[in-house]
Each structure stands twice: as structure tokens, then as C-alpha cells.
C-alpha positions in Angstrom: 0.0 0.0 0.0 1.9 3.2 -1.5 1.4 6.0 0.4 3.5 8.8 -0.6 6.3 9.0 -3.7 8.9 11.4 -3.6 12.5 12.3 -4.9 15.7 12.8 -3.3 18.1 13.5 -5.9 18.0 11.0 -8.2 17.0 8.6 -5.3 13.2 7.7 -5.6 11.3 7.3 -2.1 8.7 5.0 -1.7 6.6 5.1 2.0 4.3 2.0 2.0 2.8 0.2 4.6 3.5 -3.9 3.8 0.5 -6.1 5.9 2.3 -9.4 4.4 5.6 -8.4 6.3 4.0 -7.5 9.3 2.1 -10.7 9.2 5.0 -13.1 8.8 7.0 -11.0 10.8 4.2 -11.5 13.6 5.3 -15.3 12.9 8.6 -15.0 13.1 8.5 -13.0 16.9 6.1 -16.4 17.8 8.6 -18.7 16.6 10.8 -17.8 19.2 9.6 -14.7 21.7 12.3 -14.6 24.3 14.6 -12.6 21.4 12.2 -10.2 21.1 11.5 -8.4 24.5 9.6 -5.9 23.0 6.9 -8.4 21.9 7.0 -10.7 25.0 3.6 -10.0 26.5 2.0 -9.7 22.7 3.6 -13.4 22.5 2.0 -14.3 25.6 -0.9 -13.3 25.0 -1.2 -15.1 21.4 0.3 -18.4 23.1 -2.5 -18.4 25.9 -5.1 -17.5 23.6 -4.1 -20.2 20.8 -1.8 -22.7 21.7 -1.8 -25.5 19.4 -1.6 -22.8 16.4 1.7 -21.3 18.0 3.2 -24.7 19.0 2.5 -25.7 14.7 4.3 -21.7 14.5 6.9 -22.8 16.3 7.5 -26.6 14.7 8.0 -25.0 11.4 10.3 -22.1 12.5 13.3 -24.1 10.9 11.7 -25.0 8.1 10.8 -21.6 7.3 14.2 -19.8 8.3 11.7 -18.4 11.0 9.2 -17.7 9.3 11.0 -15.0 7.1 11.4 -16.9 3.7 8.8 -15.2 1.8 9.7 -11.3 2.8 13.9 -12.5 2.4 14.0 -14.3 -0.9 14.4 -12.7 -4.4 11.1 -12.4 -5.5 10.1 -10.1 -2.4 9.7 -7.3 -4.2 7.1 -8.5 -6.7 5.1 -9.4 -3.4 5.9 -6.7 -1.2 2.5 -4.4 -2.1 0.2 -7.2 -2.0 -2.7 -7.8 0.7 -2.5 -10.8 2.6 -5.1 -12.5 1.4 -3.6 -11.6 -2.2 -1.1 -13.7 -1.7 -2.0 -16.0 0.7 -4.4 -16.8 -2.9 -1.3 -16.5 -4.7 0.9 -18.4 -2.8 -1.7 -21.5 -2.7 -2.1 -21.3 -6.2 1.9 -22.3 -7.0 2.4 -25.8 -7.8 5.5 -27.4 -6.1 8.0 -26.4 -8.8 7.1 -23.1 -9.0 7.4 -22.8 -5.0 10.6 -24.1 -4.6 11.5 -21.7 -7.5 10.5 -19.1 -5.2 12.4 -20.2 -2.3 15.5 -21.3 -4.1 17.7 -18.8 -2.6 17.3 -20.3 0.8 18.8 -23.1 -0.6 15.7 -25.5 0.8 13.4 -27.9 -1.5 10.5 -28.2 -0.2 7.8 -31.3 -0.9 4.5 -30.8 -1.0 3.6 -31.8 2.5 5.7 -29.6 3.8 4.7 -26.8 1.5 1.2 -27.0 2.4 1.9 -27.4 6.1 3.6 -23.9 5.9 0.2 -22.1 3.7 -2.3 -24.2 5.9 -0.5 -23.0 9.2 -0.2 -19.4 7.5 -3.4 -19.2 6.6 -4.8 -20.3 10.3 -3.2 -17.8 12.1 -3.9 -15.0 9.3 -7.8 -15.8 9.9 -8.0 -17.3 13.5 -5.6 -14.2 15.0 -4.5 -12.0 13.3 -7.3 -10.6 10.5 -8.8 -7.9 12.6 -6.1 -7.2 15.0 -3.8 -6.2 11.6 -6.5 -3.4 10.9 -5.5 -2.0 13.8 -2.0 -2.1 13.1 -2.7 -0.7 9.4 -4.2 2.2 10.6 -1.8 3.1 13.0 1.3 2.7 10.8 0.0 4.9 8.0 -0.6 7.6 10.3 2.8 7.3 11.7 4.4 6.6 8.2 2.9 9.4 6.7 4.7 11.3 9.9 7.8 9.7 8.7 7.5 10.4 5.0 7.2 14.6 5.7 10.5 14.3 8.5 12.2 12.8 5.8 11.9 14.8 3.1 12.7 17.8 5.7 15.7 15.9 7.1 16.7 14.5 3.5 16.7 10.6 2.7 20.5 9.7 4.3 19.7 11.9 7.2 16.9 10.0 8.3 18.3 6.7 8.1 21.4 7.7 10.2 18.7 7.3 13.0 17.1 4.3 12.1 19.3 1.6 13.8 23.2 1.8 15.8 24.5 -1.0 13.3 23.5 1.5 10.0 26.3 3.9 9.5 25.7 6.2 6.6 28.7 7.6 5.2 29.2 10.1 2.2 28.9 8.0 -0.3 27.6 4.2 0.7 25.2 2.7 3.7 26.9 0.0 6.0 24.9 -2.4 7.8 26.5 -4.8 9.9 25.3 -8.1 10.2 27.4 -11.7 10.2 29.7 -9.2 8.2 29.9 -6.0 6.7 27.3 -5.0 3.7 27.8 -2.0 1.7 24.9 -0.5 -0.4 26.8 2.5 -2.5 24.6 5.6 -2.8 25.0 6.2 -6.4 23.6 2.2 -7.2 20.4 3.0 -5.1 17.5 4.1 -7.5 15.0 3.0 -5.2 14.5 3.0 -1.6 10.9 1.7 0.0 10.1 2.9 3.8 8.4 1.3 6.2 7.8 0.5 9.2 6.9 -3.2 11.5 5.6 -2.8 15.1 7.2 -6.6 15.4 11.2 -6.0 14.0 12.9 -4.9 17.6 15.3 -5.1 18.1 16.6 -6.4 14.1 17.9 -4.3 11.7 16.1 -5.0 8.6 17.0 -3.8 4.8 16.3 -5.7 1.9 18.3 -5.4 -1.1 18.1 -6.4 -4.8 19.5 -4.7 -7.3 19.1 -1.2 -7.6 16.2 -1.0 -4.6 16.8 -0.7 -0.8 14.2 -1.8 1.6 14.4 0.2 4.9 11.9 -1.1 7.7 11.8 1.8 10.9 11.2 0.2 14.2 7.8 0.7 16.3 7.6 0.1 20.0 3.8 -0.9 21.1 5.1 -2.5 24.5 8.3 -1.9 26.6 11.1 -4.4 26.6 11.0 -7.1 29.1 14.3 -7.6 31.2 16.1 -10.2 31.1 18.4 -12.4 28.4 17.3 -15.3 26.3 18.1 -18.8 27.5 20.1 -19.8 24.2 21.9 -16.6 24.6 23.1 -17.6 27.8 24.0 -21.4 26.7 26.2 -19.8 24.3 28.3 -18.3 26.7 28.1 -20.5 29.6 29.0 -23.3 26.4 32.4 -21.3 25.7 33.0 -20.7 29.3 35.6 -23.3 29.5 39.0 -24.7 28.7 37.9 -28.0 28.1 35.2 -27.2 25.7 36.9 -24.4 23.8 39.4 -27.3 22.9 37.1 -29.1 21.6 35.8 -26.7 19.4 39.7 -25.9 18.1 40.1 -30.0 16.9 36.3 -29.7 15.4 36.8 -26.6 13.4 39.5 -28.2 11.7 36.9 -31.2 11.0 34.7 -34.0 11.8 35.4 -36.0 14.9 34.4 -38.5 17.0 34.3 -38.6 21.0 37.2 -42.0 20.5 38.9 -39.1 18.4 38.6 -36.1 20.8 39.3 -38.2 23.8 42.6 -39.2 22.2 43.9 -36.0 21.5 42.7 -34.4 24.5 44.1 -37.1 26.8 40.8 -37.2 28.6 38.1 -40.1 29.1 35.2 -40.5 26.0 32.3 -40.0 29.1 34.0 -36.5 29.8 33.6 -35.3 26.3 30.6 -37.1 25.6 29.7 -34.5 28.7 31.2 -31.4 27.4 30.1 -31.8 23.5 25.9 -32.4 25.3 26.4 -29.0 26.6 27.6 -27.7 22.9 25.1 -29.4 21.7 22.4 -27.8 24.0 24.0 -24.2 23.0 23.6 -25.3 19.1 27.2 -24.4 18.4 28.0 -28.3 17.7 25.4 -31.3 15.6 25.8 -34.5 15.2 25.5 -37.5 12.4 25.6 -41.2 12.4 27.9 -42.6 10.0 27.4 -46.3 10.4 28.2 -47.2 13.4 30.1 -44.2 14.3 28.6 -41.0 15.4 30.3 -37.8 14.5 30.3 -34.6 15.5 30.4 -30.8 13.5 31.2 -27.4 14.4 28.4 -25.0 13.5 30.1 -22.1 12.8 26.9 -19.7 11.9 26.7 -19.8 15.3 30.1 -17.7 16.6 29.4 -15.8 12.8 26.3 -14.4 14.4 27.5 -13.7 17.9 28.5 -10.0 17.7 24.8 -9.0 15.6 22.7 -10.9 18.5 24.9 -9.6 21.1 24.3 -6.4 19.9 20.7 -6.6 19.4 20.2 -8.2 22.8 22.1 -5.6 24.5 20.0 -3.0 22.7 16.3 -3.9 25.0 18.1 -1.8 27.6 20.0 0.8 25.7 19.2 2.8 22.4 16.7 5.0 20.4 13.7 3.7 18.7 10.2 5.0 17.7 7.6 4.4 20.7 3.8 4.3 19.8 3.1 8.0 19.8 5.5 8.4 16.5 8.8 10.0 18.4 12.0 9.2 19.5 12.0 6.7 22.8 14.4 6.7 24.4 15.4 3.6 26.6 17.1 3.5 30.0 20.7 4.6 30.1 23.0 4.5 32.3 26.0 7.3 33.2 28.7 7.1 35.6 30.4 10.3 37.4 33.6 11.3 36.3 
């Protein structure tokens, strides 16, 4: 839904409100609440209310890179200005090749069961839960969109982005954004930029690229952070927290091993690391494989290539600037010491 077109330089600006983003995005906070502090008590709320339709959420989180696969893949912006039942219609109308056409980036193939799992679960929560309460939400962000739209053509385009999020660092001529890595988006490629805004992205960054458009999605605070750190996050660390351990993951970067393998060059007994790679395993920093009779065990490194971007956006429920429900600046609790 297009609600305002204007130029900055040769830069286009689009402001749009996007009800199939903040629909999936609505799945992805279910899939797993505890990162999103500033969507706890919605979560909550949605669990209690329908709790075999968030468990089914929550099965297919994987499956569905958490429920983001749609708004991330290539094809996004054909989609983007659609309404939900649009392409709900749209998406159910794809026959199996053509849907794992569309998810192909992902690197996933999908069969049909599983497809139709993912549109029959979609399609549940978009008419048991969240039909008339994205009304509400559709209202509210075009008002504050349309906000948006006049401060940034008084602020200019770059201007208002510097505010958007601490890891977006605009620069004279090129956007960074910083992720696993480092992106760059030069200036002078960007033709197009879409704005928007999701009351369910704290604390992510989100911008969508593909070729010559950038997709910039503005934080909204309905509900104040709840304290506290996720339970994974703090596996992680407690996972690392030792000598032992961190050994272990030296011998399995360099490759596959078994506990007989790991025992023998760590001059320890196979229970002890059977111990140690459990408690990897709990943290999701290590799988494992049978391979005939032997079982063997992998390094996943995604895990440690993540760590600084959910450090940061964990840290971020308790310090930071985002927009809070009225349309301004809020800021969150900070913390100064005396010289």
C-alpha cells in the first residue's frame, strides 16, 4: 500500500505500509519470543489464547528460516504491495515447482507436504488471529508513516536513516549495515528506496536489497522491553566458558570427529567429552551424524558468525533510540557514571 512517492536527488522514495511483512514478521516473533523483548507480552498473549496454532508456529520455524522466507527471498519485491489474502491466494495457487523456484535462494526444496503445512499453518493464524487485529495495526502505521515520510523529506533521505538503527552507518557516499559481516549499499547504485515500518522488528535491523532497490523497515515500539536475556543466549556463553570445551571446538573446526577421536587427542576419558560436546550441543554451536556405526560430531560455525549482531541486538532492550507508539524518539534507560 503506496502512500506517498517522492524524490531525493535522483533517489526515488517510496513510504508504504507492507501487511504481508507485518504478518510473517508476527510469525517469526512467535517462533521464538524470548529474542524479542519488546513483543513478550503480545507473544504471551497469542500463546494463551491459541496454543496448538503457536506450537504448529513454532515446529515450522526451521523449516521456514523463521518464518522469514517469503519477505527474504528474491522475489520479495514483486510481493511486497500485496494484501494478505492476495497472496496467501497466490501463494496456494503455486504448484511445487514453481514454489521451490520461489524459495530457491534459501537453498531449501521443499515437498509438497511440507509446503502445504507452511500455507495451511499461515493461513490459520492470518484468519484465527491476526485478520482484525492487523486493521489496527494498518491504521496506526500509515498515520505514523505518513509522519515519517514529511521528517524525511525535511531531514533528506540519508539523514533519516542515520537514525534508524546503531549498526546503519551512513557515510558520504555508501550505507553499512553490519550483520554476520559488513554489507555495503553505495549511494550512487540505489535508484530506489521503499520505507516502512513493522511494530514486530525490535530489536533487528532489517533492509532488503536487490539490485538497484533498498528496503528500509523503521522500528515501532507498542510495549516496553521485558528484562532479562534469552536462555540460548546464555548457553552460548556458559557453552564457551571453558578450557575443556573451547578445545574441543579448536580439533572440530579443523573437521569431523568423534568422542574416541577427541578423547585421544585431549588425553581425557570418551564420558568426559561425551559430557562437554551435550552441553555444545544444548547451545547449538555443535550437531551430530551417524555414520554407520560411528557417530560424529560438527562445528556450527553460523553460530560464533552471528555472535556480535545478537549480542548487539540483545544488549539493545536496555539501551538505544527507537520510535515508541506516539510516533517519536524513545528513548530507553541509560545509564552514566560520574567522572
Amino acid at each position: 500500500m503506496i502512500l506517498d512517492i517522492f524524490y531525493d536527488s535522483d533517489t526515488e522514495v517510496i513510504v508504504s505500509y507492507h501487511p504481508a511483512w507485518e504478518l510473517f514478521f508476527s510469525m517469526h516473533v512467535l517462533s521464538n519470543p524470548a529474542h524479542h523483548a519488546a513483543r513478550q507480552k503480545w507473544a504471551a498473549a497469542k500463546e494463551q489464547a491459541f496454543p496448538e496454532l503457536t506450537r504448529q508456529i513454532r515446529l515450522l520455524g526451521e523449516l521456514t528460516n523463521a518464518w522469514t522466507l517469503i519477505v527474504d527471498g528474491d522475489r520479495w519485491g514483486e510481493l511486497r504491495q500485496m494484501e494478505i489474502v492476495e497472496l496467501l491466494a497466490y501463494l496456494e495457487k503455486m504448484n511445487l515447482y514453481q514454489w521451490n523456484d520461489l524459495i530457491r535462494y534459501s537453498g531449501k526444496t521443499m515437498d509438497i507436504g511440507e509446503r502445504n503445512r507452511i500455507l495451511e499453518v499461515t493461513r490459520q493464524y492470518y484468519d484465527a488471529c491476526f485478520q482484525r487485529e492487523e486493521l489496527f495495526y494498518r491504521a496506526y502505521l500509515k498515520r505514523l508513516l505518513e509522519k515519517e515520510a514529511g521528517r524525511c523529506r525535511e531531514m533528506g533521505l540519508w539523514e533519516w536513516c542515520r537514525q534508524i538503527h546503531p549498526r546503519l552507518s551512513v557515510e558520504e557516499d555508501a550505507l553499512f549495515y553490519r550483520k554476520n559481516r559488513e554489507y555495503r549499499f553505495e549511494k550512487a547504485q540505489i535508484r530506489t528506496v521503499y520505507l516502512t515500518a513493522s511494530t514486530f522488528l525490535s530489536p533487528h535491523l532489517w533492509l532488503y536489497h536487490s539490485s538497484q532497490t533498498l528496503e528500509i523497515v523503521k522500528t515501532v515500539l507498542l510495549e516496553q522491553a521485558a528484562p532479562g536475556i534469552p536462555k540460548d543466549f546464555v548457553l552460548i556463553f556458559r557453552a564457551l566458558g571453558d578450557e575443556t570445551r573451547l578445545r574441543i571446538i579448536q580439533y572440530l573446526v579443523r573437521g569431523v570427529c568423534t568422542t574416541k577421536n577427541l578423547a585421544a587427542a585431549l588425553a581425557v576419558s570418551e564420558a568426559a567429552v561425551s559430557k562437554h560436546l551435550s552441553l555444545l550441543r544444548q547451545a547449538g554451536l555443535v550437531q551430530k551424524r551417524r555414520d554407520g556405526l560411528s557417530v560424529k560430531y560438527e562445528f556450527e560455525m553460523d553460530v560464533i558468525d552471528f555472535l556480535p549482531y545478537t549480542f548487539c541486538e540483545i544488549m539493545m532492550n536496555a539501551s538505544g533510540t527507537e520510535t515508541n507508539a506516539s510516533g517519536s524518539p524513545e528513548k530507553k534507560n541509560t545509564f552514566a557514571e560520574d567522572d
